[in-house]
C-alpha positions as CSV (number, residue, x, y, z in Angstrom):
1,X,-44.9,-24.6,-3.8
2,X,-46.6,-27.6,-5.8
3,X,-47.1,-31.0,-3.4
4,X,-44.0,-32.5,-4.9
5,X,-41.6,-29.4,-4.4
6,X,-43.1,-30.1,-0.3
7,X,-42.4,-33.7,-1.1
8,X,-38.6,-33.6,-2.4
9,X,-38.0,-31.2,0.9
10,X,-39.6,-33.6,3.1
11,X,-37.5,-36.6,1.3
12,X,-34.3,-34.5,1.7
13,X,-34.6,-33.8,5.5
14,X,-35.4,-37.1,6.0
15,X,-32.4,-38.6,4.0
16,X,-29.9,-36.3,5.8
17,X,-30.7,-38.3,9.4
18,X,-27.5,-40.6,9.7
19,X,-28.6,-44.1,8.8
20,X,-28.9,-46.6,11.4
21,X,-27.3,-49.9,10.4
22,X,-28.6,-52.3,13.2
23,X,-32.2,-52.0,12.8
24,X,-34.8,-54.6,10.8
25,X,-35.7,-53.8,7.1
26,X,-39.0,-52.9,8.6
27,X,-37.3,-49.7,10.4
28,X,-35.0,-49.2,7.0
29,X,-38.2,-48.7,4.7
30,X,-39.7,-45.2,3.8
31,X,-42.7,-44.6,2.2
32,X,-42.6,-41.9,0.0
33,X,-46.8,-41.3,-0.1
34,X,-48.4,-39.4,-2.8
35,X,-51.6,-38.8,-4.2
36,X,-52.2,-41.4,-7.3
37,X,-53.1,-38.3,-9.3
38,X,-49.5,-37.1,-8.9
39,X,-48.0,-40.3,-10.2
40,X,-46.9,-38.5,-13.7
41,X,-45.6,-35.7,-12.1
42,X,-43.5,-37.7,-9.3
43,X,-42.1,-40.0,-11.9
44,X,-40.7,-37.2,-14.3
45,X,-39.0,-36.1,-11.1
46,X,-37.3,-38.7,-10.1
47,X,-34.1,-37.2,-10.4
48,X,-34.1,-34.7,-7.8
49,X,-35.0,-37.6,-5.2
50,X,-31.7,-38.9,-6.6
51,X,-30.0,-35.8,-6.4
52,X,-31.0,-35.2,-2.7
53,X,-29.9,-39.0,-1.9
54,X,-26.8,-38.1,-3.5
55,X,-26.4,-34.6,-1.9
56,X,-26.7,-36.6,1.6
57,X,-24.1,-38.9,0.6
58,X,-25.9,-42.0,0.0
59,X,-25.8,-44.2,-3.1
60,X,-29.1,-44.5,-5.5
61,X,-30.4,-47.2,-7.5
62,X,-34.1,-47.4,-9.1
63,X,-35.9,-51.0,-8.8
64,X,-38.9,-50.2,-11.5
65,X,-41.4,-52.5,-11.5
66,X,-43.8,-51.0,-13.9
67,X,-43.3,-53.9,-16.6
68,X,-43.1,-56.5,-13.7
69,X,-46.5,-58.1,-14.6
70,X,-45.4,-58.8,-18.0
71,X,-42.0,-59.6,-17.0
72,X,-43.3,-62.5,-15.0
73,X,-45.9,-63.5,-17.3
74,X,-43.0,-64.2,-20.2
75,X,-41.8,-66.7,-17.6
76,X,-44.5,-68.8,-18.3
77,X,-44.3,-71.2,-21.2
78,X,-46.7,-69.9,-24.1
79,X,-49.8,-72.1,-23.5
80,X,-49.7,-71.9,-20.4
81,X,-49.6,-67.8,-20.6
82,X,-52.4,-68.2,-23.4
83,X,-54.9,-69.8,-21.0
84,X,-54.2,-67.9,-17.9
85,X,-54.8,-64.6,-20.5
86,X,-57.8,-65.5,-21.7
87,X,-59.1,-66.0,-17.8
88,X,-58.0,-63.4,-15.7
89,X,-59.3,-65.2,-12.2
90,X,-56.5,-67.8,-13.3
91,X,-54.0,-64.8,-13.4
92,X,-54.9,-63.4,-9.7
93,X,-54.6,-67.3,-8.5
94,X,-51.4,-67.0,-10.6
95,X,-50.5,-63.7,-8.9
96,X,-50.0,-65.3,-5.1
97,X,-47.1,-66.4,-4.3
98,X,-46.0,-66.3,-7.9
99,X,-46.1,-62.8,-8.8
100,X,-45.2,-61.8,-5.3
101,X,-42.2,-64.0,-5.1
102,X,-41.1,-62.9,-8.0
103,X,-40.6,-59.4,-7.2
104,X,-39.0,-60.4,-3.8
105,X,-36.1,-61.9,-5.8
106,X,-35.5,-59.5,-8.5
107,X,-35.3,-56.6,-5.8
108,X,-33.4,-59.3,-3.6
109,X,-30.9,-59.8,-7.0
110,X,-30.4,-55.6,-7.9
111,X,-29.5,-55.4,-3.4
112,X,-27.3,-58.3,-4.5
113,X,-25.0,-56.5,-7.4
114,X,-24.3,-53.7,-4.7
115,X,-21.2,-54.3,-3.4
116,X,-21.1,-55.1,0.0
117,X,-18.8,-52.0,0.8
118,X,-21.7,-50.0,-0.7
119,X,-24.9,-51.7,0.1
120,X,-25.7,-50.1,3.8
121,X,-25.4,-46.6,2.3
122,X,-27.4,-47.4,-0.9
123,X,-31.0,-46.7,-1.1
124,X,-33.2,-48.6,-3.5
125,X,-36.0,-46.6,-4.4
126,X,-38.9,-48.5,-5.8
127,X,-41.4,-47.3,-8.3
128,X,-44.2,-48.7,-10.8
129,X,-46.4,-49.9,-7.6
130,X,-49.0,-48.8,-9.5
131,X,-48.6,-51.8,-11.6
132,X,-49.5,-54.4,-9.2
133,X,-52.9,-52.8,-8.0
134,X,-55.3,-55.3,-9.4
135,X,-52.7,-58.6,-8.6
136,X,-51.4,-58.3,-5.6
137,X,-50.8,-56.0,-1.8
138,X,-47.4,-54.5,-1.6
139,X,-47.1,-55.7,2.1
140,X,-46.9,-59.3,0.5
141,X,-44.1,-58.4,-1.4
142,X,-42.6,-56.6,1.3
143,X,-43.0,-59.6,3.5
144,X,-41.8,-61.9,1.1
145,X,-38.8,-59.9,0.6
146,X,-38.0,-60.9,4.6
147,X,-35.8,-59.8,7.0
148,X,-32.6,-60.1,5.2
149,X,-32.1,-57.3,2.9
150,X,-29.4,-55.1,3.5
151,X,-29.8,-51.0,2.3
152,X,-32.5,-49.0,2.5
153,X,-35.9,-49.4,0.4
154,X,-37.9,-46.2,-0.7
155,X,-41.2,-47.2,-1.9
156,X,-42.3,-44.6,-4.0
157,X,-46.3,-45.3,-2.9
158,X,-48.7,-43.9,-4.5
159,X,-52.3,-43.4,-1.6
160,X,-52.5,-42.3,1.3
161,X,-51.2,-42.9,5.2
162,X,-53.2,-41.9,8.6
163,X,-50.6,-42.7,11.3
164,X,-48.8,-46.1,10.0
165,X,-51.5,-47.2,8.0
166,X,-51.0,-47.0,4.5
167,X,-54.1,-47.5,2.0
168,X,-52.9,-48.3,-1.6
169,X,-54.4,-45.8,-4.1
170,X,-56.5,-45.0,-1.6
171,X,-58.7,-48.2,-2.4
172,X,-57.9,-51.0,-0.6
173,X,-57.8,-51.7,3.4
174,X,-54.5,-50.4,4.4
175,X,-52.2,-52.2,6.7
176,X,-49.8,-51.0,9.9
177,X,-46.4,-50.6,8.8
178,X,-43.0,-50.1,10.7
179,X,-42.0,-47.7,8.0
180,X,-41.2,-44.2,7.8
181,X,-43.4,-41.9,6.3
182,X,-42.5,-39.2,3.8
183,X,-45.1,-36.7,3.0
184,X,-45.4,-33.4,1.3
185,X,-47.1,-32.6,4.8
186,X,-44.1,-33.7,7.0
């Protein structure tokens, strides 16, 4: 069976444990950890992630954030997006808090559309991380997103985890995390 077969099992036991409503988005987040070299793989198989959501009677909506970068970048008026081009360190100064808060408010905006009768039972699986790797941590969107989203988020992460530390792409320092852990291990 290859590691994501092992990985859409582990997801689907894990999505089938009754969701518990009164705990902090920290507590409602699971990492979905791969290796980076399985990113093309995972994302063609998407789907049966969404069919095991579905098959455990949860709602599913994709937040991708692969063209994020340039998404935010077309906010910027065209000089100002010319310059910051043609020096990158401007970008990366760019890149925090401005990158990271935008992302916390287009994920905050797709929780928003939900309604409210659906929203606890959704799960809003987000992909593309592999896109912000050279701008910015995923814990400073995640803390920028704060305490007040409603659902669950699935953060299709691509590195590794030993306990609750999480190393993105297996690079950078990881960080301790309140999240749950899917693996094709678990």
């Amino acid at each position: 069976m290859s590691r994501i077969d092992q990985l859409v099992q582990s997801y689907r036991r894990h999505a089938a444990i009754p969701l518990k409503q009164s705990v902090t988005i920290a507590e409602r987040t699971w990492f979905v950890v791969y290796s980076p070299d399985d990113e093309r793989r995972l994302r063609s198989r998407l789907a049966e992630f969404e069919i095991a959501t579905k098959d455990c009677g949860l709602l599913w909506r994709e937040i991708d954030l692969t063209d994020s970068f340039a998404r935010w970048l077309d906010t910027f008026d065209e000089e100002e997006r010319g310059s910051s081009l043609a020096t990158p360190s401007i970008v990366e100064d760019y890149a925090r808090p401005g990158l990271i808060n935008f992302l916390a408010e287009a994920i905050r905006q797709i929780v928003a559309l939900v309604p409210a009768s659906e929203v606890d039972r959704t799960v809003f699986a987000v992909t593309g991380l592999m896109e912000l790797y050279d701008f910015i941590h995923v814990s400073e969107v995640m803390d920028a997103l704060g305490k007040n989203v409603r659902g669950v988020l699935v953060l299709f992460f691509p590195g590794e985890r030993e306990e609750n530390t999480y190393r993105f792409l297996g690079a950078r320092t990881g960080w301790d995390y309140l999240a749950t852990p899917i693996t094709s291990d678990s």
